[in-house]
Backbone as XML, in Angstrom:
<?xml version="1.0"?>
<chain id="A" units="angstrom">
  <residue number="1" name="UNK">
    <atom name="N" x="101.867" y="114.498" z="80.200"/>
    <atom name="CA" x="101.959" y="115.268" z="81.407"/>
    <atom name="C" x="101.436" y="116.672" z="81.119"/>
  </residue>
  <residue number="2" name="UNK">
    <atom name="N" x="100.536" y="116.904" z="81.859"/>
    <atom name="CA" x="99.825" y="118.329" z="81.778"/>
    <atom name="C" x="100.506" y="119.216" z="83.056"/>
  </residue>
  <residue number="3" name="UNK">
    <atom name="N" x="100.708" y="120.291" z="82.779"/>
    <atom name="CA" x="101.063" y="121.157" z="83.788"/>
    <atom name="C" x="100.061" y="122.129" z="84.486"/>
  </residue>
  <residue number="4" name="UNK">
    <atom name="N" x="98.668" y="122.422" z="83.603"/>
    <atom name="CA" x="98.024" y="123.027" z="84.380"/>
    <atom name="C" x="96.767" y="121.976" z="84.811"/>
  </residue>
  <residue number="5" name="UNK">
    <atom name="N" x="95.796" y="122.927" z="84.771"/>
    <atom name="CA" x="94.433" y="121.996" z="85.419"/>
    <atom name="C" x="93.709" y="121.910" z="84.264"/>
  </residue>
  <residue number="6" name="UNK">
    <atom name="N" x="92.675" y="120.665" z="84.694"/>
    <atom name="CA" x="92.115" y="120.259" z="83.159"/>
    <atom name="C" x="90.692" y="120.770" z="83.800"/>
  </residue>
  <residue number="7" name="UNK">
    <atom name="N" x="89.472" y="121.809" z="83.123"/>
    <atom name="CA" x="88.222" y="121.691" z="83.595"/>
    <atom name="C" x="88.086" y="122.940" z="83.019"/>
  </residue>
  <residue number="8" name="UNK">
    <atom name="N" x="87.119" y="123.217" z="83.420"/>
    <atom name="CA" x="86.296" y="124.367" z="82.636"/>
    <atom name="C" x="87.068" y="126.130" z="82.951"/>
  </residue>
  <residue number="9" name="UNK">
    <atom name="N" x="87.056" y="126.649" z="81.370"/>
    <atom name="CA" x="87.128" y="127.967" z="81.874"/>
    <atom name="C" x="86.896" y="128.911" z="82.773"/>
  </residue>
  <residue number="10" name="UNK">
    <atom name="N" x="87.042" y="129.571" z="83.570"/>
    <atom name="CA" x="86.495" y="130.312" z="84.305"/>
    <atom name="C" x="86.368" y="131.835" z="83.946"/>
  </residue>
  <residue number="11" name="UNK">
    <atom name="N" x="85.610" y="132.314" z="84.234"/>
    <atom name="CA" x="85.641" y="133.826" z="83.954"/>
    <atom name="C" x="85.508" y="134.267" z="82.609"/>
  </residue>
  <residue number="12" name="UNK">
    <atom name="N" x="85.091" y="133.718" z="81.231"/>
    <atom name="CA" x="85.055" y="134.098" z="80.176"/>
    <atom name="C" x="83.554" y="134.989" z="80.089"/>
  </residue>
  <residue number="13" name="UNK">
    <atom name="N" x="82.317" y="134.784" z="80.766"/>
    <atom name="CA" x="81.541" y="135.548" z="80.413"/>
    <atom name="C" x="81.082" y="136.456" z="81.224"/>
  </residue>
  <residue number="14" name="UNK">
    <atom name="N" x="80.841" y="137.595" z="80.967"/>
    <atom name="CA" x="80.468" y="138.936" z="81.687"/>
    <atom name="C" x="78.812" y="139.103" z="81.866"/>
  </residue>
  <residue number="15" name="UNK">
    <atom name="N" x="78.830" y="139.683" z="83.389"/>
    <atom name="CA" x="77.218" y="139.415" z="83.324"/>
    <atom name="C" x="76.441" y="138.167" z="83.740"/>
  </residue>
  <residue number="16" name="UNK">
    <atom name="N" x="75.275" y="138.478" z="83.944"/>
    <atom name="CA" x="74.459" y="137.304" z="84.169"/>
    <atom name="C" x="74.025" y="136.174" z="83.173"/>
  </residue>
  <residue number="17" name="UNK">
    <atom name="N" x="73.866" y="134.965" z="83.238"/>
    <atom name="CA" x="74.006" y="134.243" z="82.429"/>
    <atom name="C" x="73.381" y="132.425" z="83.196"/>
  </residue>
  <residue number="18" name="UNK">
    <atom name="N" x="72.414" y="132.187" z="82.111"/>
    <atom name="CA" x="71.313" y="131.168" z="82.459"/>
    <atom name="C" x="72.590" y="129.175" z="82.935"/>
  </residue>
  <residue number="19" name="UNK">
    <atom name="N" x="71.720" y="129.357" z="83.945"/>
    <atom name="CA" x="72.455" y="128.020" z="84.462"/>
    <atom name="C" x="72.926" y="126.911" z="83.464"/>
  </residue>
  <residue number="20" name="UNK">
    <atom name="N" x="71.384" y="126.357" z="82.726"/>
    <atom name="CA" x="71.235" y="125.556" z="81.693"/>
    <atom name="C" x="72.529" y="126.090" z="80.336"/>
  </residue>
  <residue number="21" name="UNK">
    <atom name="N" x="72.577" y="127.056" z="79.942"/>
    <atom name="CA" x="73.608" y="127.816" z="79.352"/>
    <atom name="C" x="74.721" y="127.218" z="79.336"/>
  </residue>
  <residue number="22" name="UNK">
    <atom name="N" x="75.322" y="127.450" z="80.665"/>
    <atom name="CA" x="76.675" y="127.148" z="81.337"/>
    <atom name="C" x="76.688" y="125.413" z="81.589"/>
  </residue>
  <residue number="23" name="UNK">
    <atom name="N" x="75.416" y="125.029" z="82.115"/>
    <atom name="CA" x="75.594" y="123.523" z="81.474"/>
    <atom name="C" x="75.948" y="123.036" z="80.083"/>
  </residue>
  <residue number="24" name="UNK">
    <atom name="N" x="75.385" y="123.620" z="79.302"/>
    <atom name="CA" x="75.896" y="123.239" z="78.044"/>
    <atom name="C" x="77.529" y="123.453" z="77.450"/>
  </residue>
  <residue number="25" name="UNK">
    <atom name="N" x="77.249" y="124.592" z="78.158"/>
    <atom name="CA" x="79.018" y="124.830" z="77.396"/>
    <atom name="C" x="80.096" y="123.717" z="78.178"/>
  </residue>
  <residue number="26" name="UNK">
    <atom name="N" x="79.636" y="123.682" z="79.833"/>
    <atom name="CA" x="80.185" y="122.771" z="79.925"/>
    <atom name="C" x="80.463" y="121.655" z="79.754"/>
  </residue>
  <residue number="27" name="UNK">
    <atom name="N" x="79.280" y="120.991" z="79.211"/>
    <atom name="CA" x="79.165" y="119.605" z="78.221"/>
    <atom name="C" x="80.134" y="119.302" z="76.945"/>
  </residue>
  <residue number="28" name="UNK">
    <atom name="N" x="79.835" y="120.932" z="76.456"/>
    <atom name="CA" x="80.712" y="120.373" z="74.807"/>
    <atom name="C" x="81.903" y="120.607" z="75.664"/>
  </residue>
  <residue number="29" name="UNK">
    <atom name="N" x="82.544" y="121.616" z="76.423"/>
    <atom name="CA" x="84.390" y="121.997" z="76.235"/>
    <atom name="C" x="84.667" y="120.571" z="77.036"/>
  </residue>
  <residue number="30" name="UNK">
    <atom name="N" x="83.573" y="119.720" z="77.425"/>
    <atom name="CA" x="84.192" y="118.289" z="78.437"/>
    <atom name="C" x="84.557" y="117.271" z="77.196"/>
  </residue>
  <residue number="31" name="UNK">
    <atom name="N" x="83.560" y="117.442" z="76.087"/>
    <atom name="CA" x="83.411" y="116.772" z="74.737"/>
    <atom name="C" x="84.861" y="117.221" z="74.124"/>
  </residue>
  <residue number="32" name="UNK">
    <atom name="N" x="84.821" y="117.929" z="74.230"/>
    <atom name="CA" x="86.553" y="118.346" z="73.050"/>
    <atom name="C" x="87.527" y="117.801" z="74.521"/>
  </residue>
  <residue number="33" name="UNK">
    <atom name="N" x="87.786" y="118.222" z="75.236"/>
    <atom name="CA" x="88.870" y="117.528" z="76.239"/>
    <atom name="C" x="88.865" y="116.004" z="75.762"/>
  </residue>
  <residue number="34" name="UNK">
    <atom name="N" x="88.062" y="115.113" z="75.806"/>
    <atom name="CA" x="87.850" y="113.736" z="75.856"/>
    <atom name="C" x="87.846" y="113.430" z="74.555"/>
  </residue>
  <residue number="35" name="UNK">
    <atom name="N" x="87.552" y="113.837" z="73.268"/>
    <atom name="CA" x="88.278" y="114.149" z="72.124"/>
    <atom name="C" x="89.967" y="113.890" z="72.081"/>
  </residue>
  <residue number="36" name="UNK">
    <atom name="N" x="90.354" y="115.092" z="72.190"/>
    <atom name="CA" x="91.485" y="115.552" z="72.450"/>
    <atom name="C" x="92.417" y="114.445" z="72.460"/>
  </residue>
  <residue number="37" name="UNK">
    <atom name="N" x="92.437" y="113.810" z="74.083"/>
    <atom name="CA" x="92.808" y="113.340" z="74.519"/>
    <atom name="C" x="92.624" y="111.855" z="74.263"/>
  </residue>
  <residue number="38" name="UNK">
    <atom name="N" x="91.442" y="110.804" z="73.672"/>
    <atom name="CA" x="91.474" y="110.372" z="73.266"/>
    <atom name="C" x="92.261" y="109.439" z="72.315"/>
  </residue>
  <residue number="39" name="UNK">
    <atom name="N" x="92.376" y="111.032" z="71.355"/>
    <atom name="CA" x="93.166" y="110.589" z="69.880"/>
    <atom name="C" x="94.379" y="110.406" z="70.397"/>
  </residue>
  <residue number="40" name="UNK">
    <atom name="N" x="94.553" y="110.824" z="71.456"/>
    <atom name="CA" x="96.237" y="110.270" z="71.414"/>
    <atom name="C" x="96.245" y="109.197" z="72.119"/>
  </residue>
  <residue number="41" name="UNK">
    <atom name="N" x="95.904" y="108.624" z="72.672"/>
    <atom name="CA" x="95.073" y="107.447" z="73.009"/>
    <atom name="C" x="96.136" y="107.151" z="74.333"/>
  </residue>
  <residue number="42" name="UNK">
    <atom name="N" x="96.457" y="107.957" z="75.440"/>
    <atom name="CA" x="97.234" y="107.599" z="76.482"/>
    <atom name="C" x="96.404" y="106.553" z="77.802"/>
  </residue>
  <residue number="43" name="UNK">
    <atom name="N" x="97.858" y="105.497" z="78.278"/>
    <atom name="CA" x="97.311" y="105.279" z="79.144"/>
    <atom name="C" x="97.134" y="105.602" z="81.141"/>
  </residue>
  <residue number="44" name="UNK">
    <atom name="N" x="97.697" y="107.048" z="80.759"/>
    <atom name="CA" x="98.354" y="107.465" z="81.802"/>
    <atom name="C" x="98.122" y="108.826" z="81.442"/>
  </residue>
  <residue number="45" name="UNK">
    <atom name="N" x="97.413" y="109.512" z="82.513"/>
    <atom name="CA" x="97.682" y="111.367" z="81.957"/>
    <atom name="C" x="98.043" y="111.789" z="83.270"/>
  </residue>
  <residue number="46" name="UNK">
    <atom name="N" x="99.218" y="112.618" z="83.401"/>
    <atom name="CA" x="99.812" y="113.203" z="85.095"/>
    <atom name="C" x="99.555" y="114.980" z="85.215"/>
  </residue>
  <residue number="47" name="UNK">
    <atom name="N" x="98.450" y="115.093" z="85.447"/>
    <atom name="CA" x="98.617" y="116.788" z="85.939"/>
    <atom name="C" x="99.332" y="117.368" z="87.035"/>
  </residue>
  <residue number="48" name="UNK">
    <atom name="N" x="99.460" y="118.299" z="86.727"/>
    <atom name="CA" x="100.492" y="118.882" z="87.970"/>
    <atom name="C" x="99.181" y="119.367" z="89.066"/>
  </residue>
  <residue number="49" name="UNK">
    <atom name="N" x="97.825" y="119.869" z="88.425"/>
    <atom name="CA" x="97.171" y="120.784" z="89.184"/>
    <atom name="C" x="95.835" y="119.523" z="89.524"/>
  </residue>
  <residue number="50" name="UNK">
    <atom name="N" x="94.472" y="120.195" z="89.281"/>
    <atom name="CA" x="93.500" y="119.784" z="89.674"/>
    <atom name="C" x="92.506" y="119.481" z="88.179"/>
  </residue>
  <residue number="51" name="UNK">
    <atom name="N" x="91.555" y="118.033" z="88.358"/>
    <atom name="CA" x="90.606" y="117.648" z="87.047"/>
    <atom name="C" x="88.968" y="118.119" z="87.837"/>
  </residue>
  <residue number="52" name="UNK">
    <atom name="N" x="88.209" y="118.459" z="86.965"/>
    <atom name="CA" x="87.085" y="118.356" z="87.426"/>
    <atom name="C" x="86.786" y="117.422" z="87.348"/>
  </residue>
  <residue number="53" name="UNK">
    <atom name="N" x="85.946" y="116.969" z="88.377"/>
    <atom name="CA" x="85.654" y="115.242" z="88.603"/>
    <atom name="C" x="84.054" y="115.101" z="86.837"/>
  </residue>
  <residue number="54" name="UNK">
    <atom name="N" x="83.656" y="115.586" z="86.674"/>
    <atom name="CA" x="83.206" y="115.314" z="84.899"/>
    <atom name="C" x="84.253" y="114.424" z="84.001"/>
  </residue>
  <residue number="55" name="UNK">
    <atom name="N" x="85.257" y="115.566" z="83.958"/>
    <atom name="CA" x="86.488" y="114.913" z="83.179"/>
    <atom name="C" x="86.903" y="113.753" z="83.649"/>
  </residue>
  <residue number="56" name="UNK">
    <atom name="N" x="86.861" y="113.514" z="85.101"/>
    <atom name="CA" x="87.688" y="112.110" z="85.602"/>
    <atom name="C" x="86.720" y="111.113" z="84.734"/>
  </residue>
  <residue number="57" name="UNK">
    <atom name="N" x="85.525" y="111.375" z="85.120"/>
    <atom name="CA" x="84.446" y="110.229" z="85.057"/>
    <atom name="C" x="84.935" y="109.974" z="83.275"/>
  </residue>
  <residue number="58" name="UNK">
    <atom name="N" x="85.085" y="110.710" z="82.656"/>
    <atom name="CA" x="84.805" y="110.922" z="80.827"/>
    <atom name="C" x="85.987" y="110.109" z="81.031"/>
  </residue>
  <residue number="59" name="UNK">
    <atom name="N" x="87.174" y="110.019" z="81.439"/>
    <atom name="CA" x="88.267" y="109.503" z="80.892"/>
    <atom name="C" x="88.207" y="108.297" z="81.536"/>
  </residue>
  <residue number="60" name="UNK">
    <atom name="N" x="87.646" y="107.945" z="83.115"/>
    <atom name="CA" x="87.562" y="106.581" z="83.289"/>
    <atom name="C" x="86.777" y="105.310" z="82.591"/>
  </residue>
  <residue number="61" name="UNK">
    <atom name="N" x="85.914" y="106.060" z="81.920"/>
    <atom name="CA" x="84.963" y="105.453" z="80.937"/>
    <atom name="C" x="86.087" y="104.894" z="80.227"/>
  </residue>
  <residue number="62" name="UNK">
    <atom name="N" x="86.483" y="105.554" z="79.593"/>
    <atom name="CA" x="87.750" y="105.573" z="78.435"/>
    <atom name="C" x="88.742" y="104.621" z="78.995"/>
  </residue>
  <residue number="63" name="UNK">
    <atom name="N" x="88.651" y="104.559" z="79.847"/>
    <atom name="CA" x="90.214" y="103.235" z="80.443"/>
    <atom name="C" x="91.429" y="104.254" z="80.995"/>
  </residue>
  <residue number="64" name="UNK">
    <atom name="N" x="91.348" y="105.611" z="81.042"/>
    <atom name="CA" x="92.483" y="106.337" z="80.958"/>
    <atom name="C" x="92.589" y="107.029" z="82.615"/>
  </residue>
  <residue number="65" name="UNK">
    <atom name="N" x="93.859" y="106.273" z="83.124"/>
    <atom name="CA" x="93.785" y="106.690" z="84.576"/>
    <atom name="C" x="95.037" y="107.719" z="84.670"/>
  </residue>
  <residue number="66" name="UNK">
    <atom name="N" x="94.052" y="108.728" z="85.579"/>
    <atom name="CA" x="94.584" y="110.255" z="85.693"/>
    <atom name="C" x="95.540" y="110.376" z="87.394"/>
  </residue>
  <residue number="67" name="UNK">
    <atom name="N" x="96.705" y="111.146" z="87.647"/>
    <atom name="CA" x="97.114" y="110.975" z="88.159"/>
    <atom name="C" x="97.178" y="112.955" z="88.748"/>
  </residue>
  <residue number="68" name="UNK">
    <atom name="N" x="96.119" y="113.123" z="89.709"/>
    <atom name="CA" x="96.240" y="114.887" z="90.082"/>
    <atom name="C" x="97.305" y="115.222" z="90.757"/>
  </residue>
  <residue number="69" name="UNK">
    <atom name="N" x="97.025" y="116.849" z="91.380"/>
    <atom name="CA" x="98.129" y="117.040" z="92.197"/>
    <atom name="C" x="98.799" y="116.744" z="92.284"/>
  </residue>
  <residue number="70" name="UNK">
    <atom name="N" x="100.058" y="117.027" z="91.707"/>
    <atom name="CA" x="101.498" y="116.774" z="91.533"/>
    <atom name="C" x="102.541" y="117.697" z="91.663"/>
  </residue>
  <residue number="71" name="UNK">
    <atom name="N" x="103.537" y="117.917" z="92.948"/>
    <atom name="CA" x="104.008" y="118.904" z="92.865"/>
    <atom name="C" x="105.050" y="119.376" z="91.390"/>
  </residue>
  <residue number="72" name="UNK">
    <atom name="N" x="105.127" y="120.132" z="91.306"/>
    <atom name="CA" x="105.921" y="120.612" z="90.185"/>
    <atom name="C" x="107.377" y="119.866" z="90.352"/>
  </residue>
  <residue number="73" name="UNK">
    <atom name="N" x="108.037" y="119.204" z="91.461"/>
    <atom name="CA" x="109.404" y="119.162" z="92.028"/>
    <atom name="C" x="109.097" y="117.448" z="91.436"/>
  </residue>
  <residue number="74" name="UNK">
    <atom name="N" x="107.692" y="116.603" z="91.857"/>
    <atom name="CA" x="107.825" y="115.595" z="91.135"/>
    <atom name="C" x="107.480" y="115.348" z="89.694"/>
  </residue>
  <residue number="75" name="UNK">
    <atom name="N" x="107.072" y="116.274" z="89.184"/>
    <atom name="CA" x="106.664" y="116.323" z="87.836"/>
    <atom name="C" x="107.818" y="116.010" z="86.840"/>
  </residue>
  <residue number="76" name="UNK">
    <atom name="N" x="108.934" y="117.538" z="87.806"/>
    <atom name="CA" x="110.001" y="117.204" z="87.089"/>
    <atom name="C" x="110.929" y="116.034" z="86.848"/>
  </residue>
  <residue number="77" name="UNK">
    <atom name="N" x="111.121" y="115.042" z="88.019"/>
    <atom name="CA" x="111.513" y="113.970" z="88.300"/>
    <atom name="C" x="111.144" y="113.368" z="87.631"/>
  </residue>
  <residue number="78" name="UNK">
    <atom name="N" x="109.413" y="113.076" z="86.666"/>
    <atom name="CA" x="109.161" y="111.800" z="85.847"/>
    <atom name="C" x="109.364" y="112.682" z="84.404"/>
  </residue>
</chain>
């Protein structure tokens, strides 16, 4: 159970900055999430918040079904 949102940083770089760039970074930090998560090899991941649909796709590959938006009131319940 994750409590925040799973997807890309926001706001880390200052300034202007090349599209292709920001594609990449977003490639690898999707690569370490799916890593990550992987190794622990769940078959069930419950966020409380929001996935970028990248990540959905990476983990449905994987067999691993994600469960978003979740209020905090049922989070606590499971």
């Amino acid at each position: 159970m994750l409590k925040d949102s799973i997807g890309t940083v926001k706001g880390e770089s200052a300034g202007l900055t090349e599209i292709q760039s920001l594609v990449d970074q977003e490639n690898d930090w999707i690569e370490i999430i799916k890593k990550k998560l992987t190794q622990v090899k769940p078959n069930i991941i419950i966020v409380e918040k929001d996935v970028g649909y990248k990540i959905l796709d990476v983990l449905r590959e994987a067999r691993i079904t994600v469960i978003t938006n979740l209020s905090s009131h049922k989070m606590k319940r499971i």
